[in-house]
C-alpha positions, 0 to 999 in steps of 0.5 A: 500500500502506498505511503504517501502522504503520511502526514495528513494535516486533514486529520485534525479538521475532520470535525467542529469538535475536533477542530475546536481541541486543537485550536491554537487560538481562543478567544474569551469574553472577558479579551474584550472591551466595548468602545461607548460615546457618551454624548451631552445633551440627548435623552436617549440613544442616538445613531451614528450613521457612518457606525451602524449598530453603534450609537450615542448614549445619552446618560440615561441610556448608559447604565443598561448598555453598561450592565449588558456588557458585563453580563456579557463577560465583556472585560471593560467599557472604554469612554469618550465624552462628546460634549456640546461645548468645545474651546481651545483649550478643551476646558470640558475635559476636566470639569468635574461636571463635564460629559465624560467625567460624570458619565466615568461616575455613572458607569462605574455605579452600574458596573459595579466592578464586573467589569473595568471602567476606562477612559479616554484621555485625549482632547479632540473631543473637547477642543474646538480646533479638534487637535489632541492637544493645545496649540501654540502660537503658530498653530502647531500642537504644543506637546508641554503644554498638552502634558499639563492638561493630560496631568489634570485629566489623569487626575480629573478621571481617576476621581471620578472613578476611572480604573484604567486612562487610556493615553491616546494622545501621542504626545512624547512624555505623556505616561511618565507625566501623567504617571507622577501627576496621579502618584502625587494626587493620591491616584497610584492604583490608577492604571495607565493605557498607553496607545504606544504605537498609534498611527496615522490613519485613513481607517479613523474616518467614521471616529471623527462623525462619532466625537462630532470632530472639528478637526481641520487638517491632520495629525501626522506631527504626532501619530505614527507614519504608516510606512515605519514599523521601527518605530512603533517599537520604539514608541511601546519602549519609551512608554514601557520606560515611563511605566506604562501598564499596558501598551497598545497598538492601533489601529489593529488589522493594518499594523498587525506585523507590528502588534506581533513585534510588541507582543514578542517583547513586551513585559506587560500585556499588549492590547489592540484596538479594532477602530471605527473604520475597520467595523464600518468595513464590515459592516456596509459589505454586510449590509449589501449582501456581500459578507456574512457579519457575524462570522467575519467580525468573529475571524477579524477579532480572531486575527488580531488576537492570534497576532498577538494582542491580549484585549482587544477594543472592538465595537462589536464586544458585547455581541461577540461576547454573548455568542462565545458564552452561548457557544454559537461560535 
């Protein structure tokens, strides 16, 4: 009897079960935390056209949206704030009584410790030029200047009740900044997120509609050029040196090489954010017929956590969360 082939890798796809045993790669409802925008001035949900399935929470819509991602198993909630009013210098972002701080209290009250609750620390949101930072005179972003208000937000967001600031900001300093301005504000159980390698990109489109973005221009001074993966590296080791607890790579699916490089070094976990673009994608092609959503928002998620990521920020947490836990994937 002939012997070829012997090794017949076919073997061990035979069957769901048998496929489902030696799978390399699993994914877990607790490896997921759900992006939610928080918008001033709205009583109730709002859509966000260029995001279908993704909306506006108004305060009162939050608790519940909250409570279904931790029944979910989901492991955290990342905020934004959307506020009504914008300045120059983003006076909303650390207001006690702003959108996202007050919305970080309401969260944290449903949550009730089932699940993280993170925010957002940048100041698109809040600033009326639409920049992550202050401007200087010239109308470049002032990276010093922007740390002091990053300092006051870290303080700002951990009184009211944030577990975990993500710092999404990509001003050079930021962890070790605000890492000093929360230890010395009584604040050093307060994990920080660093967004260490985030890039430029095209992929943030339907983001800007989400935070009702004012942004003229672009932010290519101080998020990554897509063509150099070096210095993605770079960026997670300085932050790691400025001790972050958590490094970050994003936007996911187009830097995946990248998020493999960072969680092949890095001492601390390795998170990866599946952006507004690459769930639009999915989406509008579902929409017209073209792909299957749940299965390809379940293999893209997949893909980035074989790549490496141990979390991943994804718009679809709460639903791929609940089909893990029934067993329908």
């Amino acid at each position: 009897m002939s012997q070829f082939p012997r090794v017949r890798p076919r073997r061990l796809r035979a069957t769901p079960a048998m496929r489902r045993l030696v799978a390399e790669t699993r994914l877990h409802p607790a490896d997921l935390v759900l992006p939610m925008f928080v918008r001033e001035g709205i009583d109730e949900p709002q859509p966000i056209s260029s995001m279908p399935g993704v909306v506006h929470h108004s305060l009162a819509s939050l608790p519940r949206a909250v409570e279904e991602a931790a029944e979910a198993g989901v492991g955290g909630v990342m905020l934004f704030g959307v506020p009504l009013e914008k300045d120059a210098v983003g006076s909303g972002a650390t207001d006690p009584q702003g959108i996202l701080n007050v919305a970080t209290r309401v969260a944290a009250d449903a949550a009730g410790g089932a699940l993280v609750v993170q925010t957002d620390l940048c100041l698109d949101e809040f600033t009326d030029h639409g920049h992550c930072g202050v401007l200087a005179a010239d109308g470049s972003v002032d990276n010093d200047a922007t740390l002091a208000r990053y300092d006051e937000m870290a303080v700002v967001q951990a009184d009211a009740g944030s577990e975990l600031i993500g710092m999404s900001g990509m001003m050079d300093g930021q962890i070790g900044s605000a890492r000093e301005a929360l230890d010395d504000a009584g604040h050093g159980g307060t994990a920080l997120l660093a967004y260490a390698a985030k890039y430029a990109s095209a992929f943030y489109g339907p983001f800007r509609e989400a935070v009702q973005s004012t942004l003229v221009g672009d932010r290519r001074t101080y998020q990554q050029d897509a063509a150099n993966g070096r210095e993605g590296i770079r960026e997670v080791e300085l932050d790691l040196a400025e001790g972050a607890d958590i490094v970050m790579v994003k936007p996911a699916m187009s830097y995946l090489d990248v998020l493999a490089e960072t969680a092949a070094m890095s001492p601390v976990p390795v998170w990866a954010y599946q952006i507004s673009g690459e769930y639009a994608m999915i989406q509008a092609a579902a929409a017209n017929g073209w792909m299957d959503a749940d299965a390809a928002s379940y293999e893209s998620v997949l893909s980035i956590k074989r790549a490496g990521a141990d979390t991943i920020l994804t718009y679809w947490a709460t639903d791929l969360a609940t089909r893990l836990r029934k067993g329908h994937l």
